[in-house]
C-alpha positions as CSV (number, residue, x, y, z in Angstrom):
1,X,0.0,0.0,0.0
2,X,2.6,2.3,0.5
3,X,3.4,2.7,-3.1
4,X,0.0,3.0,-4.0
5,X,-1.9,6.2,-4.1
6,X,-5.4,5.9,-3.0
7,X,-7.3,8.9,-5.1
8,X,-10.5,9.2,-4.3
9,X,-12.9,11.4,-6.2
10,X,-15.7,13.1,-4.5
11,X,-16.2,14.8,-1.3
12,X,-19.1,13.4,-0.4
13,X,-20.3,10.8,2.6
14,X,-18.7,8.1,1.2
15,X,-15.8,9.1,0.1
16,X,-14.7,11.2,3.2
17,X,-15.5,8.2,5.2
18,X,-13.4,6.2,3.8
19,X,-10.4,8.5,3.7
20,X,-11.0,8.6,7.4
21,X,-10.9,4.9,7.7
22,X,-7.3,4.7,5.4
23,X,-6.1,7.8,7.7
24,X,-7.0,5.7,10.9
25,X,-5.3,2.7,9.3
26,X,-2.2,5.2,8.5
27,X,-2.7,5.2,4.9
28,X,-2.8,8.3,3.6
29,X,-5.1,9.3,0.6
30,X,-6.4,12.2,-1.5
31,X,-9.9,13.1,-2.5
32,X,-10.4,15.3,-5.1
33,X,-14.0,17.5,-5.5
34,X,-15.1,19.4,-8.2
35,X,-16.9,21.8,-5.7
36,X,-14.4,25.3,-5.2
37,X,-14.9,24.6,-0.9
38,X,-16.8,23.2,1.6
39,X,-19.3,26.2,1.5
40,X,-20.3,26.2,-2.2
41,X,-23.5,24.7,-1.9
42,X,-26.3,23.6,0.5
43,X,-25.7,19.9,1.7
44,X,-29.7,19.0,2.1
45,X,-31.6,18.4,4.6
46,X,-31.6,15.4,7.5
47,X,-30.2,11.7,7.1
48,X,-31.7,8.5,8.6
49,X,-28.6,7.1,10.1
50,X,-29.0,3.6,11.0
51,X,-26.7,0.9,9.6
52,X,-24.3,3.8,8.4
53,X,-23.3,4.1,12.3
54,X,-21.0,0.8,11.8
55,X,-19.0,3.1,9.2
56,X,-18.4,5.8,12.4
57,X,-17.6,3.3,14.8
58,X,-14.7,2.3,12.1
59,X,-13.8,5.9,12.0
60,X,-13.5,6.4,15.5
61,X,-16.3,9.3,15.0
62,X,-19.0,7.4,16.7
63,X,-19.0,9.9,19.8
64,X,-18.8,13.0,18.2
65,X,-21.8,11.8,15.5
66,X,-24.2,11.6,18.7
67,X,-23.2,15.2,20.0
68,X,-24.5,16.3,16.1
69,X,-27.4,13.9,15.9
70,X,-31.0,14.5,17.0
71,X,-32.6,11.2,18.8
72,X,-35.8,13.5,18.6
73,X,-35.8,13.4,14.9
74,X,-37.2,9.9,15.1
75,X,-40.5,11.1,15.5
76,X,-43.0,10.2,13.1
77,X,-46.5,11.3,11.9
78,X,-48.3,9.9,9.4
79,X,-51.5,11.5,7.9
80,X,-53.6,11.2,4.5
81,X,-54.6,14.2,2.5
82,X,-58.1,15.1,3.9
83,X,-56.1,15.8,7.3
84,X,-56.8,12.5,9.1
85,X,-53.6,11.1,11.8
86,X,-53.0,8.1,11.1
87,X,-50.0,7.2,13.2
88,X,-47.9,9.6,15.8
89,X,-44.6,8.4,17.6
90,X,-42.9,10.9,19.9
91,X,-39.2,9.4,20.8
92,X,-39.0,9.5,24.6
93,X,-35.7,11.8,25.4
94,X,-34.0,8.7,27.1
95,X,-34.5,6.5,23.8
96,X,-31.4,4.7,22.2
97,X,-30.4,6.3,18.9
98,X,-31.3,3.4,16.9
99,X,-32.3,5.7,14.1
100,X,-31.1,8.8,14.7
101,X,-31.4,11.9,12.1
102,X,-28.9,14.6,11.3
103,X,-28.6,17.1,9.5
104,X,-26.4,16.3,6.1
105,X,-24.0,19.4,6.3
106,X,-23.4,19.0,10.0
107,X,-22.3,15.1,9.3
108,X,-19.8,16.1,6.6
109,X,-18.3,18.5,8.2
110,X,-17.4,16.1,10.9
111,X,-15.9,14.2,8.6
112,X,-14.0,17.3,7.0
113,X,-12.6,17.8,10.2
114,X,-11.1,14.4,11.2
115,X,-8.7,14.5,8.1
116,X,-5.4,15.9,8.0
117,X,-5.4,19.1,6.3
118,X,-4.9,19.3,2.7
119,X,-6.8,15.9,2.0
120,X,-9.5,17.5,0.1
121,X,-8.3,19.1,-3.0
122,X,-11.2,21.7,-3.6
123,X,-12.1,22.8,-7.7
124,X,-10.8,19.5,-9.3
125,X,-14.1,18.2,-11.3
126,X,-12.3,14.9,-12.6
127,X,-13.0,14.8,-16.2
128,X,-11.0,11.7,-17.1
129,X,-8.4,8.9,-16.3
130,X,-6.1,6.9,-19.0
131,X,-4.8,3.6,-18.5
132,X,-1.1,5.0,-17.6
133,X,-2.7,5.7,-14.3
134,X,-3.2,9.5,-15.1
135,X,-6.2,11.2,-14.0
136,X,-7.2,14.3,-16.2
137,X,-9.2,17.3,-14.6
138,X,-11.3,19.8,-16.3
139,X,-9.1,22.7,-15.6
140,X,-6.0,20.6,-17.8
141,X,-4.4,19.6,-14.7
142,X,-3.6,16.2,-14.3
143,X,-2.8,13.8,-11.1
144,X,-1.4,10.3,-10.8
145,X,-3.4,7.6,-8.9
146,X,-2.6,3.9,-8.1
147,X,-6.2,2.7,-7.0
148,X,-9.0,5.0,-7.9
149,X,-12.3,5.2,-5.8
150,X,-15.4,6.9,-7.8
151,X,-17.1,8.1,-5.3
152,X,-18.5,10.9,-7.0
153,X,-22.7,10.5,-7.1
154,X,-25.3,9.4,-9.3
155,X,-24.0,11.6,-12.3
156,X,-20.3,9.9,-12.3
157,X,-18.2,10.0,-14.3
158,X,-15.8,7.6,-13.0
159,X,-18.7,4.9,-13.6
160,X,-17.4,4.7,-17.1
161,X,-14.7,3.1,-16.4
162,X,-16.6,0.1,-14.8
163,X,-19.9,-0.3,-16.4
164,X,-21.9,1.3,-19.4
165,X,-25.2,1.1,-16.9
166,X,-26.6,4.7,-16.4
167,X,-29.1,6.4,-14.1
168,X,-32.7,6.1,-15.1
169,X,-35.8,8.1,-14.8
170,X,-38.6,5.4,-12.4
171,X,-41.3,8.2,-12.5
172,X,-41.1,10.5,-9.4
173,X,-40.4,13.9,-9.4
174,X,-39.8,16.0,-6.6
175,X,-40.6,19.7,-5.8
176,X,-38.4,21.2,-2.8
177,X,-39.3,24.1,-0.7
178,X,-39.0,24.7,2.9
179,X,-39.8,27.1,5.9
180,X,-36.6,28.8,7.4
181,X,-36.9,29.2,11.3
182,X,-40.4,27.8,11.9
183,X,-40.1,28.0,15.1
184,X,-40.5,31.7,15.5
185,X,-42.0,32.6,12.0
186,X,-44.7,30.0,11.8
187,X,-45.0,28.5,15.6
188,X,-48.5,26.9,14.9
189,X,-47.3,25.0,12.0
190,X,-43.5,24.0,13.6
191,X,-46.3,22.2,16.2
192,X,-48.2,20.5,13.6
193,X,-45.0,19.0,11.8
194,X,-43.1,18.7,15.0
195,X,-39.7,17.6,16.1
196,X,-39.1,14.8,13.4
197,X,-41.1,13.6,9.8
198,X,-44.7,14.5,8.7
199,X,-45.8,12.6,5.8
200,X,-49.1,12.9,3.7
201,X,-49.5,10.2,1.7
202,X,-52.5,10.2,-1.4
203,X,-52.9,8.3,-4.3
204,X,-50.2,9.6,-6.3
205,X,-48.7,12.5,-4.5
206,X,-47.1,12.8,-1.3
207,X,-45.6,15.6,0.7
208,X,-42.8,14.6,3.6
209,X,-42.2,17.8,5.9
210,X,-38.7,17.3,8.2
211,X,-37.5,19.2,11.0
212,X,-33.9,20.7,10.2
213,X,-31.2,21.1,13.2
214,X,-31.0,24.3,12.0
215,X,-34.7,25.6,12.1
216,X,-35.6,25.0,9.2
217,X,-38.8,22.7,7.7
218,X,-37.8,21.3,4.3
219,X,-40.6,19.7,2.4
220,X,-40.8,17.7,-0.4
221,X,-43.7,17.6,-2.8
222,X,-43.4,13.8,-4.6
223,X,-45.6,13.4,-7.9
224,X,-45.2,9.5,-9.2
225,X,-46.2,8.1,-12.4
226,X,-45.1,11.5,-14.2
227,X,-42.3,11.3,-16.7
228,X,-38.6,13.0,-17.4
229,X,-40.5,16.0,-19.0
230,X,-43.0,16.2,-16.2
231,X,-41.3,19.6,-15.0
232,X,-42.1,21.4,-18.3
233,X,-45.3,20.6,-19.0
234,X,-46.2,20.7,-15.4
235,X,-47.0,24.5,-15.4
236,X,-44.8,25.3,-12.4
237,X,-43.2,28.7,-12.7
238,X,-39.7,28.1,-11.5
239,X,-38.4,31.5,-12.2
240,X,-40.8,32.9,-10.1
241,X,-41.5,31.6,-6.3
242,X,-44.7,32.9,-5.3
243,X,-46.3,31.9,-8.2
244,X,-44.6,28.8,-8.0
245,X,-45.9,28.0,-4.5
246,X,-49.8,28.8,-6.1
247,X,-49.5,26.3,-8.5
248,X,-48.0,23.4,-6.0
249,X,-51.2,23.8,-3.9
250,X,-53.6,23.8,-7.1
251,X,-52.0,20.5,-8.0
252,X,-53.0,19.2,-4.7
253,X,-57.1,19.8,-5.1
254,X,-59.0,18.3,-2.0
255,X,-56.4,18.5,0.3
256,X,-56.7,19.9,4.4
257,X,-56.0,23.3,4.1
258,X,-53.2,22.8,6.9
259,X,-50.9,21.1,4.3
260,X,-51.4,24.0,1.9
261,X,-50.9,26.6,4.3
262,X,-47.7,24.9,4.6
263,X,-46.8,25.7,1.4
264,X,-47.8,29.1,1.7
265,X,-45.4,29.5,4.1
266,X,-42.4,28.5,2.4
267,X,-39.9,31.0,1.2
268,X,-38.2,31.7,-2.3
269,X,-36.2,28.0,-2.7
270,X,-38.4,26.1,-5.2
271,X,-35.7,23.1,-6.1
272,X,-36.5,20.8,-9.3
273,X,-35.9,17.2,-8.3
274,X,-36.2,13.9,-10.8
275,X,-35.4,10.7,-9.3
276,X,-33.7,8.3,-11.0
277,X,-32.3,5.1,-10.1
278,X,-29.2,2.6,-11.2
279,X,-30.4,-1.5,-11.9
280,X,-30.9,-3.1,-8.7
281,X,-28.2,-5.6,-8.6
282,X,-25.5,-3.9,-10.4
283,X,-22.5,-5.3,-10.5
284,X,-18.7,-5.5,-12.6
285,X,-16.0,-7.2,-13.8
286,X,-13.4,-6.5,-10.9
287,X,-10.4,-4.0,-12.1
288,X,-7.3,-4.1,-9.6
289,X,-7.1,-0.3,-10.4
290,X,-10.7,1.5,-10.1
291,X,-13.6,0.6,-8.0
292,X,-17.0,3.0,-6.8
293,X,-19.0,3.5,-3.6
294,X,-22.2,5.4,-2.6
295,X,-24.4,6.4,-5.5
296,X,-21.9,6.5,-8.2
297,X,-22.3,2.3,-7.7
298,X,-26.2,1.4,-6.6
299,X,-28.0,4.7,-6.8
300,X,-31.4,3.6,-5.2
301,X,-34.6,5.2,-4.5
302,X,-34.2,8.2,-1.5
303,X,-36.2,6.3,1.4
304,X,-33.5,6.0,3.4
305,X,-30.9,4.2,3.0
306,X,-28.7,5.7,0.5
307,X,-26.8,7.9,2.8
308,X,-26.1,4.5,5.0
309,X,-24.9,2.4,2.0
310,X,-22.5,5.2,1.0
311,X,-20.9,5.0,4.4
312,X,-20.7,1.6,4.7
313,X,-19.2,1.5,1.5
314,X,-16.0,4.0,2.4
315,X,-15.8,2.1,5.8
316,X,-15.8,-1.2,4.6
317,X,-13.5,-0.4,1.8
318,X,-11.0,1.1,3.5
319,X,-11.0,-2.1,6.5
320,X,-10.4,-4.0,3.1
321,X,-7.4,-2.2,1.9
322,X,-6.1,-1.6,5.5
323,X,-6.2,-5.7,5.8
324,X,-4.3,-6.5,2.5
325,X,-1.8,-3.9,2.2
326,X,0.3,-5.4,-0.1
327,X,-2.5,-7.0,-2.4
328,X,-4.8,-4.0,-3.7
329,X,-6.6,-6.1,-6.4
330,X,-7.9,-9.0,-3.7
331,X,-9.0,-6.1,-1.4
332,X,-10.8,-4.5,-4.2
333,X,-12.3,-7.7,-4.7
334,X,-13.3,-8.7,-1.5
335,X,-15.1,-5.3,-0.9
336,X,-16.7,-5.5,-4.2
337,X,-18.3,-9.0,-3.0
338,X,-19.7,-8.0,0.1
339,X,-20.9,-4.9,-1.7
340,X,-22.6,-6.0,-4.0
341,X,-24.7,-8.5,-1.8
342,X,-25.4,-5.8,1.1
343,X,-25.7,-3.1,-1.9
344,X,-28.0,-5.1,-3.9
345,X,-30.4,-6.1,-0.9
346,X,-30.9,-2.4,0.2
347,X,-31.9,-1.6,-3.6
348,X,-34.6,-4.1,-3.7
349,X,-35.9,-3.0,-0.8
350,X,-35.8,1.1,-1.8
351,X,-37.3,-0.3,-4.7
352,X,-40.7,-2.3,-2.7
353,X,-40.8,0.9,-0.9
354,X,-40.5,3.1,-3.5
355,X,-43.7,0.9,-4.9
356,X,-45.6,1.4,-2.0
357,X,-45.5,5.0,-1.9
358,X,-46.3,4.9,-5.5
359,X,-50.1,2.9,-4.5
360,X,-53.1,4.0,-4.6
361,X,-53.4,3.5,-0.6
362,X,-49.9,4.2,0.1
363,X,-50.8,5.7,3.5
364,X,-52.5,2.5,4.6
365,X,-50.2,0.3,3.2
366,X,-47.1,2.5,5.3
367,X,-48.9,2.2,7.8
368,X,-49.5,-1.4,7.9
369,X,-45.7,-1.6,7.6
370,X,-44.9,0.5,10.7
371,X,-47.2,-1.4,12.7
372,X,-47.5,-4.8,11.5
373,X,-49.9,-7.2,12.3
């Protein structure tokens, strides 16, 4: 290992996860992101982090992820359109974080922190890599690498390299607004969405509301069964928020006037959203040189456990590499293996959920699954 450069490309989860894991391990490694810094963009909203606290615990980050996470985020209420509760759990403050949420930003910059300065090379968008083990960048510059990690999202571009298989479209799109500091701005509906998720579930659309660290109520408007070009004919003015927000509540007809004054209350972000999805299952001949994590290998439907596959992934890579040091190709292999399987499973079942929520009695059906039997 010590003559091979681990190169990792993208800053995201996954791939700051596992440079932790190789720094831990005293293997040093680079990532390189096409973002300028750390504070070019929003990160999102709140993650679900359940099996993606093993990937911590290999960090040696698990203590300082439960001073960041929110055990309270685990609350859950459920409703259907006309306004009618279907389920309500309030976390007791003494519960185990089995499932705890935090917020996306607040998670990556914990792993930011834990790496030696100068890790993260910010403003190199990889455009390239040639088989003299050059990567190329989209500024001209150029890098070596020895093994090279795409872990660069459901657009990347390292993928290429691997596989021809490319994101498709499965029929959702996704309007996203929010509410900045509901507490003090709109106190009567921070109550009605409270401290965790509020889902509304109809036959075909479904808002999920979700309480922020920072104060803020993000809220995402699903509409399934509509296709890639859904956004344009959909009559949504993007370039203009207010009437942006009118047309979102006419495109919910019949529903409580609670979940439209939510709406009304957002501010100016309206954010475009089409899902798309890789094959469930995919998988690739093993190259002793390139491999991927997170979504740039099994991009899966976002119910939750993207964010915890992606971790897993830089973890369980990096214990790989870390226990064959002098055999690269057999620990590329042996992560690829378990990968795959663990990978594979959580895709199929993003996928079942992704079909429920896509029923005509979705809220029923949820929950039935949250209380079984």
């Amino acid at each position: 290992m010590a003559t091979t450069t681990v190169t990792i490309v993208g800053a995201g989860l996954g791939g700051l996860v596992l440079a932790r894991v190789l720094h831990v391990h005293g293997i040093d490694a680079v990532v390189y992101e096409r973002e300028p810094s750390r504070e070019a963009r929003a990160q999102g909203g709140m993650l679900d982090i359940h099996s993606g606290q093993r990937a911590l615990r290999e960090a040696g980050l698990i203590d300082e992820f439960h001073d960041v996470a929110r055990v309270e985020g685990q609350d859950m209420r459920l409703l259907e359109p006309d306004g009618t509760l279907l389920l309500q759990e309030d976390t007791p403050d003494d519960a185990p974080s089995a499932r705890p949420e935090v917020d996306r930003a607040d998670l990556r910059d914990l792993l930011l922190d834990s790496l030696p300065e100068g890790t993260v090379r910010w403003g190199r968008a990889f455009q390239s890599a040639d088989g003299d083990g050059q990567l190329h960048f989209a500024d001209g510059g150029s890098a070596p690498y020895g093994l090279l990690v795409g872990a660069d999202g459901a657009q990347s571009r390292v993928r290429a390299l691997l596989t021809d298989a490319r994101p498709v479209h499965i029929g959702q799109n996704v309007v996203e607004i929010g509410i900045p500091d509901i507490d003090r701005t709109h106190p009567d509906l921070a109550a009605m969405v409270g401290r965790g998720n509020y889902w509304v579930l109809g036959d075909g659309l479904s808002l999920a509301a979700q309480r922020g660290g920072d104060g803020r109520v993000r809220i995402g408007l699903s509409f399934y069964h509509t296709g890639e070009d859904w956004f344009a004919t959909s009559g949504i003015p993007f370039d203009d928020p207010a009437a942006a927000r009118a047309r979102l509540i006419e495109l919910l007809p019949g529903w409580d006037a609670r979940f439209t004054a939510l709406i009304a209350a957002c501010d100016d972000t309206v954010v475009p959203r089409a899902i798309t999805t890789l094959p469930v299952g995919l998988t690739w001949p093993s190259r002793p040189d390139v491999t991927l994590l997170g979504d740039a290998a099994h991009l899966m439907p976002p119910v939750g456990e993207g964010a915890n596959m992606a971790l897993l992934d830089g973890a369980l890579l990096g214990l790989a590499l870390a226990a064959h040091p002098d055999d690269v190709p057999a620990a590329v292999e042996e992560y690829e293996r378990e990968m795959f399987e663990r990978a594979g499973a959580a895709a199929r079942m993003s996928a079942d959920m992704h079909e429920l929520l896509t029923s005509p009695d979705a809220a029923q059906r949820l929950l039935a699954f949250f209380q079984p039997g």
